[in-house]
C-alpha positions in Angstrom: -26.9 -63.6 -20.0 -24.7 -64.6 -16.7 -21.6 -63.1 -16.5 -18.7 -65.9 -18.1 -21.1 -65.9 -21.2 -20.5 -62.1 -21.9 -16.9 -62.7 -21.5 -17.0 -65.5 -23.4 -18.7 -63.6 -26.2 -16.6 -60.2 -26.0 -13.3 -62.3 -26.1 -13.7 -65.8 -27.5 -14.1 -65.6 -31.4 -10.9 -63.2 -31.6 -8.7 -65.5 -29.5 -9.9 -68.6 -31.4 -8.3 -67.3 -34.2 -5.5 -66.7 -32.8 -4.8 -70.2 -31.3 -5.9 -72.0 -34.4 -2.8 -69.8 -35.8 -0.4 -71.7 -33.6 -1.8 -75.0 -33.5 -3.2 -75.4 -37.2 -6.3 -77.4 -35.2 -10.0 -75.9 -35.1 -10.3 -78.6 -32.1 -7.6 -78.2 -30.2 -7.8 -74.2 -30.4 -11.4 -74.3 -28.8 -9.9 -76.6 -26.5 -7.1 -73.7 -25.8 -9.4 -71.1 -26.2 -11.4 -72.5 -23.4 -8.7 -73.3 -21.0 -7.5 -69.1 -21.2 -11.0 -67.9 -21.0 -12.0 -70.0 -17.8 -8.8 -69.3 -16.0 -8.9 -65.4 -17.0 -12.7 -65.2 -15.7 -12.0 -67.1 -12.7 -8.5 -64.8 -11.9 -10.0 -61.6 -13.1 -9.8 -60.0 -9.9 -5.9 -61.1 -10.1 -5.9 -58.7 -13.4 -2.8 -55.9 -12.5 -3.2 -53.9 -15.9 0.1 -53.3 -16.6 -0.9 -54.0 -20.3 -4.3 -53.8 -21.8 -7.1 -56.5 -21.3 -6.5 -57.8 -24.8 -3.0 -58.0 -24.2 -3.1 -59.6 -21.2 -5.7 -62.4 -22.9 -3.4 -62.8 -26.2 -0.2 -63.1 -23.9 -2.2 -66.3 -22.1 -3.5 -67.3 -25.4 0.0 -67.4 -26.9 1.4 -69.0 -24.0 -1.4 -72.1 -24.1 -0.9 -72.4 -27.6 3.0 -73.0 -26.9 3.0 -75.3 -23.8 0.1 -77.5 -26.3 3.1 -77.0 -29.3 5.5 -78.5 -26.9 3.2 -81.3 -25.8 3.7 -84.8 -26.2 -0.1 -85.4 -27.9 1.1 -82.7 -30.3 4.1 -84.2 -31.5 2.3 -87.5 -31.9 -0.6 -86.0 -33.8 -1.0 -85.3 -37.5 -2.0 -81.7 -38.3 -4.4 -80.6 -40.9 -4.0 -77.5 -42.4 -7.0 -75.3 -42.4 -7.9 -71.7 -42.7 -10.9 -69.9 -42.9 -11.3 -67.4 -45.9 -11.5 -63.9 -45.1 -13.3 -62.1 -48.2 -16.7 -62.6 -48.0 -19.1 -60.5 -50.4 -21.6 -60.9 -53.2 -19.7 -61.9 -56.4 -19.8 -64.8 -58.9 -19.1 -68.8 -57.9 -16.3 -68.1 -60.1 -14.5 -64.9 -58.3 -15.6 -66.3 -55.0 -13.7 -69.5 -56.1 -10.7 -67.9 -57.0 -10.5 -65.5 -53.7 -11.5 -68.5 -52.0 -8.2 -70.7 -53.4 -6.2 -67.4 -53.2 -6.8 -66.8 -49.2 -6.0 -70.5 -49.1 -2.6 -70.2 -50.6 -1.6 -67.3 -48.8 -3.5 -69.0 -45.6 -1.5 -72.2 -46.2 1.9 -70.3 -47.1 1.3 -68.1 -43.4 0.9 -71.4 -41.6 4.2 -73.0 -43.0 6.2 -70.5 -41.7 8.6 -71.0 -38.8 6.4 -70.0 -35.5 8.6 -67.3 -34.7 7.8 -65.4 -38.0 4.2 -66.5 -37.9 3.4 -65.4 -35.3 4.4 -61.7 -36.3 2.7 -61.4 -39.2 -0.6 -62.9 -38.3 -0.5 -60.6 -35.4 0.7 -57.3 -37.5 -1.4 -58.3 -40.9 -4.3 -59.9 -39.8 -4.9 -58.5 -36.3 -4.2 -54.9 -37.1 -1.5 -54.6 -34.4 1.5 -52.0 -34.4 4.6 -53.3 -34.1 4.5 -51.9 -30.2 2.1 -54.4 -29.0 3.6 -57.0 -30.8 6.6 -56.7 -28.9 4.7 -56.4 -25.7 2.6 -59.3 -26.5 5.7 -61.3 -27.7 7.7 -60.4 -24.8 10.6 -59.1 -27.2 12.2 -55.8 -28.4 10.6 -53.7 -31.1 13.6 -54.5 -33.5 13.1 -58.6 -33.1 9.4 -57.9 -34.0 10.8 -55.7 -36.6 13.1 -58.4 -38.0 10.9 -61.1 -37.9 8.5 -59.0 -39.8 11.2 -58.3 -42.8 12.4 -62.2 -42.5 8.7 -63.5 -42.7 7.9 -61.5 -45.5 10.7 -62.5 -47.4 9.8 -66.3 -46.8 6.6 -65.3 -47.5 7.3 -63.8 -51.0 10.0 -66.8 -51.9 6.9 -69.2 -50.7 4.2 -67.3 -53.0 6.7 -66.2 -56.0 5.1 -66.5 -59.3 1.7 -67.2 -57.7 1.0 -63.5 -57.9 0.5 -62.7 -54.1 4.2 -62.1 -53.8 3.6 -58.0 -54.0 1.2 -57.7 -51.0 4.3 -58.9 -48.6 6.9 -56.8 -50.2 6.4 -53.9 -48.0 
């Protein structure tokens, strides 16, 4: 296995899922996704690490994804709205239908958010990340990650009221 496909491996699924966040396209994500990972294996030597690897990939990631959101093709282009589900397990077709349609509302009521809120709690929900390295990611202080955190919840919970989901973003 050369070298780029390693990276490619170590680094690739992860930041796909975070571009297809931003950009609501599977397509243009890999497209992204393959843009960051070329440059960052061709300027790795360039690498300073102020901030972790990760970081430093999600930071370029995030960057892509907006320069692509404030594209021309992108404004011209109709999004489809996408997400994978995240439960997997043994259960019934019937329970594995209804987790299914429940990720997909919560997945769908994520990606309507405003960017800025979206952003935040994809990162602090689904990637695990303190609040910290949000910030540092973001390029922001601790209390705008903070804020956008309480604020996205709250749209979150208006969005998903009476659907049942509503107590998972309440804290």
């Amino acid at each position: 296995m050369s070298q780029l496909e390693q990276f490619i491996r170590e680094h690739g699924e992860e930041l796909l899922r975070l571009a297809f966040t931003y950009v609501k396209s599977k397509e243009i994500a890999e497209d992204i996704v393959q843009d960051v990972l070329l440059k960052a294996f061709e300027k790795q030597q360039d690498f300073r690490g102020a901030a972790s690897y990760r970081t430093y990939l999600y930071r370029m990631t995030i960057n892509r994804s907006y320069d692509y959101l404030r594209s021309w093709s992108y404004k011209n282009t109709v999004l489809t709205m996408k997400i994978q589900t995240i439960f997997q397990g043994e259960s019934s077709a019937e329970k594995q239908m209804l987790r299914n349609n429940e990720q997909q509302q919560i997945g769908h009521a994520v990606l309507a958010l405003p960017i800025k809120y979206r952003e935040v709690i994809v990162l602090y929900y689904y990637k695990d990340m303190k609040v910290e390295t949000i910030a540092e990611i973001l390029n922001c202080s601790i209390n705008t990650v903070k804020t956008r955190l309480r604020r996205g919840r709250e749209k979150l919970k208006y969005n998903l009221e009476g659907s049942g989901y509503d107590e998972r973003f309440t804290n």
